[in-house]
C-alpha positions in Angstrom: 6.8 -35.7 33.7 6.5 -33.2 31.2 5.4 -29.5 31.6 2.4 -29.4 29.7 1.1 -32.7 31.6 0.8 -31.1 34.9 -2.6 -30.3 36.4 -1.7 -27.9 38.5 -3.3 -24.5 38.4 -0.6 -21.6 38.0 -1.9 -17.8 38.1 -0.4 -15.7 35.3 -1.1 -12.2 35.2 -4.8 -11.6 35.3 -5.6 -15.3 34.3 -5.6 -18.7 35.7 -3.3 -20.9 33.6 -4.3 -25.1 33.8 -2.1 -27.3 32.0 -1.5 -25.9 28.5 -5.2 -24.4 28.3 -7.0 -21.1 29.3 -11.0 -21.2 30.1 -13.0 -18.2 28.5 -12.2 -15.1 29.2 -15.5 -13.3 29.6 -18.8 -15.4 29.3 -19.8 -14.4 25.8 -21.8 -16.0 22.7 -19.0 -15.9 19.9 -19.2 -15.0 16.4 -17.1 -17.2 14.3 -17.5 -14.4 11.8 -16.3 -11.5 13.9 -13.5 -13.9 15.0 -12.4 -14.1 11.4 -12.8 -10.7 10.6 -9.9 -10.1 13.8 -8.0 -12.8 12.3 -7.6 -10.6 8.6 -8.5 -6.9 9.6 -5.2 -4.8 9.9 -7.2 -2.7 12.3 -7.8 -5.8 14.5 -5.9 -8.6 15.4 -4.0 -8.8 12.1 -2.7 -12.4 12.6 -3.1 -13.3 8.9 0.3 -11.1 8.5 2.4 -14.1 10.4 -0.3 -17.0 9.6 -2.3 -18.7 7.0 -5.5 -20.4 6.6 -6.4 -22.3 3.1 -9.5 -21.0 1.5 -9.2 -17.3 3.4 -9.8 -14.5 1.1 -6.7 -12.6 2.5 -4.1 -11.1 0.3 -0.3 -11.8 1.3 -0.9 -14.5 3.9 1.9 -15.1 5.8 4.4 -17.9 6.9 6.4 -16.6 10.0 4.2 -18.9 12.2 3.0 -22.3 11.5 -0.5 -22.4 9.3 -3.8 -22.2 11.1 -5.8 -24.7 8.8 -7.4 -27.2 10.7 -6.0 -25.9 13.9 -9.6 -27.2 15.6 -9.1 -30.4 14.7 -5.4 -30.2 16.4 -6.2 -28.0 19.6 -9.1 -27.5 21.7 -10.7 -24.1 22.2 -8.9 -23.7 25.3 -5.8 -24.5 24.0 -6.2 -22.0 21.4 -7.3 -19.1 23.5 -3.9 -19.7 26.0 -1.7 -19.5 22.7 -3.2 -16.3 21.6 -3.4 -14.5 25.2 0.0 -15.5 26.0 1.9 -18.2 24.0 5.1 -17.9 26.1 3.6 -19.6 29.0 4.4 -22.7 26.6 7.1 -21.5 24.9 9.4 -18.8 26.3 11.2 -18.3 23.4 8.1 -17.9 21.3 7.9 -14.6 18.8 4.4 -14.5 19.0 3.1 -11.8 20.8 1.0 -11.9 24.0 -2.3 -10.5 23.1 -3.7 -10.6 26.3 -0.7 -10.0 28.7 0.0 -6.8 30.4 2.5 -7.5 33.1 6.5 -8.1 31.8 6.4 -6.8 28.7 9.5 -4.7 27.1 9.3 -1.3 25.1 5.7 -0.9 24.8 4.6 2.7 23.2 3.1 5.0 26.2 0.0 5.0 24.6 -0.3 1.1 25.0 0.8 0.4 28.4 -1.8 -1.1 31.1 -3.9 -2.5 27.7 -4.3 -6.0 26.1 -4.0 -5.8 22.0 -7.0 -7.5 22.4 -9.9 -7.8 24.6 -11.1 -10.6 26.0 -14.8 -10.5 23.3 -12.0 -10.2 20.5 -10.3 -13.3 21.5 -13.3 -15.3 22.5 -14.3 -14.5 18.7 -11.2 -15.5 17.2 -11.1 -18.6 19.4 -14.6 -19.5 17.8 -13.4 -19.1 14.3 -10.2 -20.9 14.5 -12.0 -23.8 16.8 -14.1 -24.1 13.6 -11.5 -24.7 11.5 -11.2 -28.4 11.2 -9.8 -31.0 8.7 -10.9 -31.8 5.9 -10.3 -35.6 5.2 -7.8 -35.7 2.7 -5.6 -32.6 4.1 
């Protein structure tokens, strides 16, 4: 049986894990638009610097992790979410890092320690944008 089939619940950290998904975070109305704003902004989540999205008006997309068009056609919003709060619960070898982990990580700035890079509102927003982001037909 393969990892991401089982239905058990595992705790990780200061979420509940099930399967290869992640239920919200905080109850919140997202903004698709503030999510995509965190997806650009330097001063946010900055993931346009390792991903890219066709048709985003963002300079010097990059290519160091696989492209996000379409990714709500692919994935569900939980699945999303659990890839940005912690993508090594999937893949411990992954280079993305764990926006909403606090527990295990390695030479983190003093200033940082005990804090997400992202709070739970930020990645509820960002899981609305890229859950809108579906195939076009022809893509």
């Amino acid at each position: 049986m393969e990892k991401l089939a089982v239905l058990a619940l595992l705790f990780a950290g200061r979420f509940a894990v099930a399967a290869d998904s992640l239920p919200p975070l905080v109850a919140l109305t997202a903004s698709p638009a503030e999510g995509k704003r965190i997806f650009a902004e330097r001063e946010a989540g900055h993931c346009v610097l390792c991903h890219r999205v066709a048709g985003l008006d963002a300079p010097f997309q990059g290519n160091l992790g696989p492209a996000l068009t379409g990714i709500g056609s692919r994935l569900t919003p939980a699945q999303i979410r659990l890839r940005i709060a912690d993508a090594s619960r999937l893949n411990p070898d992954t280079i993305m890092p764990p926006y909403y982990r606090r527990e295990g990580l390695e030479q983190v700035a003093k200033p940082y320690r005990d804090a997400t890079v992202l709070g739970a509102e930020q990645i509820e927003h960002l899981v609305a944008w890229l859950a809108s982001l579906e195939q076009a037909d022809g893509e």
